[in-house]
C-alpha positions as CSV (number, residue, x, y, z in Angstrom):
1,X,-27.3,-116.5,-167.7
2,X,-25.2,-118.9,-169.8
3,X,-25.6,-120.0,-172.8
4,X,-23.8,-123.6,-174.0
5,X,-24.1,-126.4,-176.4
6,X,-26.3,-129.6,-174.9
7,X,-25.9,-133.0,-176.6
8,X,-29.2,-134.0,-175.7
9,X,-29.3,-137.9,-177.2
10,X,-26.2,-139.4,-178.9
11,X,-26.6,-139.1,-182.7
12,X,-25.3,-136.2,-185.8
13,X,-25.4,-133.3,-185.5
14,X,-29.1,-132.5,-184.6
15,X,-29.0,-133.6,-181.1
16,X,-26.9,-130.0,-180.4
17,X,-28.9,-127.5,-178.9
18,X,-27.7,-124.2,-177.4
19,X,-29.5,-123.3,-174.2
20,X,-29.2,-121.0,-171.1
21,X,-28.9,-121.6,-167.5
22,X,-26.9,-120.6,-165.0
23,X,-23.9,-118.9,-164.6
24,X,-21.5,-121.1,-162.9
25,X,-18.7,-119.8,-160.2
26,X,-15.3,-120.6,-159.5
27,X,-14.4,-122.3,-156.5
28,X,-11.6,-122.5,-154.4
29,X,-8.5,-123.3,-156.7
30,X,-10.6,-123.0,-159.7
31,X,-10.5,-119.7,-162.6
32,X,-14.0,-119.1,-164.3
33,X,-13.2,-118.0,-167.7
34,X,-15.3,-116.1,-169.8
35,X,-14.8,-118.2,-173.5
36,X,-14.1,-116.4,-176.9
37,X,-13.6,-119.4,-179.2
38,X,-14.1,-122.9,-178.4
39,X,-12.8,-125.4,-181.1
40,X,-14.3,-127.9,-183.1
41,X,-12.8,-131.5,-183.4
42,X,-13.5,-134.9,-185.0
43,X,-13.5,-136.3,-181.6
44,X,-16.8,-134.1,-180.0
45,X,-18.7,-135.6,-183.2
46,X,-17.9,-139.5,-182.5
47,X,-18.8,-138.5,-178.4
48,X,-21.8,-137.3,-179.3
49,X,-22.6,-140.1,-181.8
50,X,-22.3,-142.6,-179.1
51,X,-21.1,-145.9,-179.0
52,X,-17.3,-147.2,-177.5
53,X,-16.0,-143.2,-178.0
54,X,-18.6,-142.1,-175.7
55,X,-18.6,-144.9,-172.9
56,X,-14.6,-144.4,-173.2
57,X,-15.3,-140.4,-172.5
58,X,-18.0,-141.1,-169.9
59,X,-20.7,-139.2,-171.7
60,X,-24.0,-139.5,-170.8
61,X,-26.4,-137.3,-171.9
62,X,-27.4,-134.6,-171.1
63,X,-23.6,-133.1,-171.1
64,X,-22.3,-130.2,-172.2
65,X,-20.3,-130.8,-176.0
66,X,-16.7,-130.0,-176.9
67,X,-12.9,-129.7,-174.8
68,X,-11.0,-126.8,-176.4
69,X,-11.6,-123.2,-175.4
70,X,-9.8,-119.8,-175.3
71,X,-11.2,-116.7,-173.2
72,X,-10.4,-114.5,-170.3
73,X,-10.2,-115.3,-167.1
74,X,-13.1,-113.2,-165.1
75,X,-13.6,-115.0,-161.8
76,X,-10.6,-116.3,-159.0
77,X,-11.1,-118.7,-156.6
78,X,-9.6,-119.0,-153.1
79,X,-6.3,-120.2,-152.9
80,X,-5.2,-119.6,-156.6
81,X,-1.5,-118.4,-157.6
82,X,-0.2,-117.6,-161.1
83,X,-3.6,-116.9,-162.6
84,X,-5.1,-113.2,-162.2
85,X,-8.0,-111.4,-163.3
86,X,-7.9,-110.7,-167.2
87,X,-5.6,-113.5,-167.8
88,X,-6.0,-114.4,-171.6
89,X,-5.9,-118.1,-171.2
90,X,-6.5,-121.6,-173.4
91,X,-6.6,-125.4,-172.6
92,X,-9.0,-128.5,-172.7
93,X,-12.1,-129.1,-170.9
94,X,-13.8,-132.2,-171.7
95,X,-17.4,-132.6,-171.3
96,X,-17.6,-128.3,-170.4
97,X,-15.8,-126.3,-173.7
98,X,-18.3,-124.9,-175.7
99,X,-20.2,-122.3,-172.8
100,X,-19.9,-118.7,-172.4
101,X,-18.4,-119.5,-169.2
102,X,-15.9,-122.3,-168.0
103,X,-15.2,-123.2,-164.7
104,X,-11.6,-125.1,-164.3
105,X,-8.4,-125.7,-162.0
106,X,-6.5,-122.9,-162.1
107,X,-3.2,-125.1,-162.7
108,X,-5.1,-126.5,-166.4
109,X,-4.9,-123.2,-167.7
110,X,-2.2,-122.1,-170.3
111,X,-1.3,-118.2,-170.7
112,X,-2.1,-117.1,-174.3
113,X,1.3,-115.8,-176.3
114,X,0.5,-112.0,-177.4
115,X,0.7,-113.2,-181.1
116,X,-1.7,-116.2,-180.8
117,X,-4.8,-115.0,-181.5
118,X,-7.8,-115.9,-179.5
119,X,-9.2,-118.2,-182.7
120,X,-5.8,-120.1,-182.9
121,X,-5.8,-120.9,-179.1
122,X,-9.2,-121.6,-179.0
123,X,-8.8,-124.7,-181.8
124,X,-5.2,-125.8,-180.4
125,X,-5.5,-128.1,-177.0
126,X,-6.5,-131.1,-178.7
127,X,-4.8,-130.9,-182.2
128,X,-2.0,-129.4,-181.0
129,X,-1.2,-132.1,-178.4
130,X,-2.3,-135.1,-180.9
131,X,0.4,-133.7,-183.4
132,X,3.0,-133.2,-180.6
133,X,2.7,-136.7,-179.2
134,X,2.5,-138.5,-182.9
135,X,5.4,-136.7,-184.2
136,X,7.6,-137.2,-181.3
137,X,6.5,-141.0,-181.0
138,X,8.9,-141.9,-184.7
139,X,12.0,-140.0,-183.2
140,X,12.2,-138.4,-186.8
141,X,15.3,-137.3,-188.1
142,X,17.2,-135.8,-191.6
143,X,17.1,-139.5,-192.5
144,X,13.0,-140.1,-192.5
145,X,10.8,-139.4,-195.4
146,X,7.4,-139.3,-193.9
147,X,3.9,-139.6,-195.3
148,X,1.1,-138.0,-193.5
149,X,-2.1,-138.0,-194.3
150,X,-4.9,-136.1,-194.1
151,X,-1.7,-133.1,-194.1
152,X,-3.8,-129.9,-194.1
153,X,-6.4,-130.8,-191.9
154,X,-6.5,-129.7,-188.1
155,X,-3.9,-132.3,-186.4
156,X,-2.2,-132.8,-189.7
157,X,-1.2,-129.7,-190.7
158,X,0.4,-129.0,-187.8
159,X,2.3,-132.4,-187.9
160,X,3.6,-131.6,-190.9
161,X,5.2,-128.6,-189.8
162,X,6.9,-130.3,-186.8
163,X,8.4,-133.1,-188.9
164,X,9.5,-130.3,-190.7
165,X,11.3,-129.2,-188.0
166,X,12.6,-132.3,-186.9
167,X,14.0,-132.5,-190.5
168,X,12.0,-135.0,-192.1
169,X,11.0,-134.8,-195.5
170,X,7.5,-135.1,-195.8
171,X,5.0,-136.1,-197.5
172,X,1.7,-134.9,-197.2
173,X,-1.8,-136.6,-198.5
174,X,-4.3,-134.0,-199.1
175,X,-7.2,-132.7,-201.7
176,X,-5.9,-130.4,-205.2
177,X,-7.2,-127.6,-203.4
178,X,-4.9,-127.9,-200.3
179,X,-1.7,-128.9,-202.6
180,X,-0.5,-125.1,-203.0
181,X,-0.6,-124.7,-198.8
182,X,1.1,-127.6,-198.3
183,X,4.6,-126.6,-200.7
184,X,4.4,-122.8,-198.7
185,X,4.9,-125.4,-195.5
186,X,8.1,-127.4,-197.5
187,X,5.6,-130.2,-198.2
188,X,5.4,-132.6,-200.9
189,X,1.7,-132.8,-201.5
190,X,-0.2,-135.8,-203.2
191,X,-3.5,-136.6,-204.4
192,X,-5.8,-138.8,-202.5
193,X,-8.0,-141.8,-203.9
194,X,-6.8,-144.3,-206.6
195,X,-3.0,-144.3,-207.2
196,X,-1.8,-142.8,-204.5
197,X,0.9,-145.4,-203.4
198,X,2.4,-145.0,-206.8
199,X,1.9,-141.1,-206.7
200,X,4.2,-141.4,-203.5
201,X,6.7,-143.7,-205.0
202,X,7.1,-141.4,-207.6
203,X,7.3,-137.8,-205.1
204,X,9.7,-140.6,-202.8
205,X,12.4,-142.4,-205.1
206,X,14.1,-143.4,-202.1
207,X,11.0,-144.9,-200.4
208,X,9.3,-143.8,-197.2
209,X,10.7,-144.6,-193.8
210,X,7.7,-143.6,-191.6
211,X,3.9,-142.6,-191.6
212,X,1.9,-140.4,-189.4
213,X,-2.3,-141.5,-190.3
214,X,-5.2,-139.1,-189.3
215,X,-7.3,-140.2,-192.0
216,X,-7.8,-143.6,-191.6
217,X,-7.1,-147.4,-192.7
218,X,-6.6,-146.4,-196.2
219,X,-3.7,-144.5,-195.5
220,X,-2.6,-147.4,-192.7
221,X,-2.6,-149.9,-196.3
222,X,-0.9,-147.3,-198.4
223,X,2.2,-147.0,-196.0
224,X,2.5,-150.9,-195.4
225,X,2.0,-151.3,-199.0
226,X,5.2,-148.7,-199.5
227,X,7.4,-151.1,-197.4
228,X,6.9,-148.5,-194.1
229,X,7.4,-150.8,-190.6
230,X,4.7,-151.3,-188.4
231,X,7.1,-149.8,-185.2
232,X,7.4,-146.6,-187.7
233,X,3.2,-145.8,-188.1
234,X,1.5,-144.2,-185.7
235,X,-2.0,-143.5,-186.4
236,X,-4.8,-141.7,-184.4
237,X,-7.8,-142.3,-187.2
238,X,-7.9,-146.0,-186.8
239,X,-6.6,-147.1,-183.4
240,X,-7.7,-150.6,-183.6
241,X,-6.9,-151.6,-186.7
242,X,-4.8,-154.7,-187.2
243,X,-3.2,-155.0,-183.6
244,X,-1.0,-158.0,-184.2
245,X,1.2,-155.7,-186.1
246,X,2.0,-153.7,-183.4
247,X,1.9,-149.4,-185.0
248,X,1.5,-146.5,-182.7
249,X,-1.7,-145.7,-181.6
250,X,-0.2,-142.0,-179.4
251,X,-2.2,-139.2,-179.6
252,X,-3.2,-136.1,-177.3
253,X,-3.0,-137.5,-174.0
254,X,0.5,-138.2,-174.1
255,X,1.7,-134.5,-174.7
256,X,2.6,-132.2,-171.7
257,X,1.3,-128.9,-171.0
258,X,5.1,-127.7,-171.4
259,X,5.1,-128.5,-175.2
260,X,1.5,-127.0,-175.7
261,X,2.9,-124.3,-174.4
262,X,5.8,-124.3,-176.6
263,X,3.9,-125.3,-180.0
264,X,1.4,-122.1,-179.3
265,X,4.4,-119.9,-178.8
266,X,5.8,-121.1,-182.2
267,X,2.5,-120.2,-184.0
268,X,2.4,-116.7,-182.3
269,X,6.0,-116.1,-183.8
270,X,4.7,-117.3,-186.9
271,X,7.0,-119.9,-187.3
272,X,4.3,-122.7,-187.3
273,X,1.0,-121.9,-189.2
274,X,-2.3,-123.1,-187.8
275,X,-5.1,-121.3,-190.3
276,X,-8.6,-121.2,-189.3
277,X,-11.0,-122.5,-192.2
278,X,-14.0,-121.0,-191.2
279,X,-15.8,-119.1,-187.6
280,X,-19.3,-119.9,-186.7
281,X,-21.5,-118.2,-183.9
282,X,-22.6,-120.5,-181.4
283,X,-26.2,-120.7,-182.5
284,X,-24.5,-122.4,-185.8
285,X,-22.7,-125.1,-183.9
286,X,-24.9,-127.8,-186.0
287,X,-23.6,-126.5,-189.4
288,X,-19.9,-126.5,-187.5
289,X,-20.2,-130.1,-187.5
290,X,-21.7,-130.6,-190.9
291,X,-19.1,-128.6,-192.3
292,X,-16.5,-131.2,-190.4
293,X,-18.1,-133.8,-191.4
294,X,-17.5,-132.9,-194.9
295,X,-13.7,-133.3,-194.5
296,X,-11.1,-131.2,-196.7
297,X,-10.2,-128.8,-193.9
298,X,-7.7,-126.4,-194.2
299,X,-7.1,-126.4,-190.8
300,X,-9.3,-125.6,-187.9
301,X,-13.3,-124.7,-187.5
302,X,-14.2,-122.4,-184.2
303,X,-17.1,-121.5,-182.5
304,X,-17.5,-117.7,-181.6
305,X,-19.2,-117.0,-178.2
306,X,-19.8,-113.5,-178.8
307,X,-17.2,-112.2,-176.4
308,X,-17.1,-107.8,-176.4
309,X,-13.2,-107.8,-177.7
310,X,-10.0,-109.5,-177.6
311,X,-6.9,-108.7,-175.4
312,X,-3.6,-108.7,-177.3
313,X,-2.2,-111.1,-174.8
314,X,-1.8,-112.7,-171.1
């Protein structure tokens, strides 16, 4: 049997349920992995509470919740090069994620790095591409000082770390509790809420030439209002806001497998940070997104499907 998480009616949180059926095989060209972690994203939670996300993601209950996943692969189909049995592997799978068993096309898959641990890759594919594609959409450069918001959270904090590299300076948006993890990254962290724009003039003397927004419109205003040009925002939080002006709206779906790839090998150096705020077993997967829901993450919440033990690599 197989146990996964059913959204059963769109809604919160209460409409999860984990239930068994079962297994499913790999066919030809396809890998059946057995999952470790499967991550835990903003996204699953507006699917799930219907509306214009779900119709855009063709959900329709009953359907199976969540996209990112890490495991080992334990079934090869027909016709499959590249991936073998015991492959340590991680990627996306809309609409199939959070199972004790995924079946995908074996060319989806992406071999683990030894010093990515099954927890990291199993929270990466959809933060890691959203930050990938954001960053790379403002072309940062020595000359940009960048706010981000919502810096420590999932997508954020690893934005932060790649504008970083690109050798921005940046500032990051985040709760007091988050400030001290943001300076070990080189980030300048500020307070949220009222008088934020002028905490940012004062961290930013110079002014700010660009903003990266995966909070919301609050942050969208705070930007504009700090003289940052439309062409230089690129937000993921709040897509349709204002469109006559004309900011990015990039995220995931414009990154390529080949810089997933390359991101997961940076946090398995340790170069790039991606923490994990807190594990929950499968059976927990409502609390998951209650926790979520509450905002303030230092990173990344997983789900834990119980797998024996964790290989050291692919």
């Amino acid at each position: 049997m197989s146990r996964y998480v059913r959204v059963t009616r769109f809604g919160g949180p209460e409409v999860l349920e984990v239930v068994d059926d079962t297994e499913p095989h790999a066919g030809s060209g396809q890998v059946r992995v057995r999952v470790h972690f499967a991550g835990v994203n903003p996204v699953d939670r507006k699917i799930f509470a219907g509306g214009e996300t779900a119709a855009r993601w063709n959900a329709v209950p009953p359907y199976i919740n969540g996209n990112d996943y890490a495991g080992v692969v334990d079934q090869v189909g027909a016709e499959v090069d590249g991936v073998r049995l015991g492959d340590a592997v991680f990627g996306g799978a809309r609409h199939l994620a959070q199972a004790d068993y995924v079946v995908v096309d074996a060319d989806t898959v992406l071999h683990k790095p030894g010093g990515l641990s099954m927890q990291q890759a199993g929270a990466l594919d959809i933060a890691g591409r959203a930050a990938i594609a954001s960053v790379r959409t403002l072309r940062l450069s020595a000359d940009d000082t960048v706010f981000v918001s919502a810096a420590a959270g999932g997508v954020g904090v690893l934005a932060v770390q790649l504008a970083r590299r690109a050798g921005a300076t940046v500032i990051g948006a985040a709760g007091l509790h988050n400030h001290d993890f943001l300076r070990s990254l080189g980030v300048i962290p500020v307070l949220y809420g009222e008088g934020m724009v002028e905490r940012i003039r004062d961290a930013a003397p110079a002014g700010v030439t660009a903003a990266l927004d995966y909070h919301g419109v609050e942050s969208i205003d705070a930007a504009l209002e700090l003289g940052v040009r439309p062409e230089r925002i690129n937000t993921t939080a709040a897509k349709t806001y204002r469109p006559e002006l004309g900011m990015h709206t990039v995220g995931g779906q414009a990154a390529t497998p080949a810089e997933l790839e390359r991101l997961a090998g940076w946090i398995a150096d340790g170069s790039v940070a991606l923490p994990i705020e807190a594990v929950y077993p499968l059976e927990r997967v409502r609390e998951a997104y209650q926790h979520l829901a509450q905002g303030h993450l230092r990173g990344k919440l997983v789900l834990d499907l119980g797998a024996e033990s964790e290989p050291t690599g692919s």
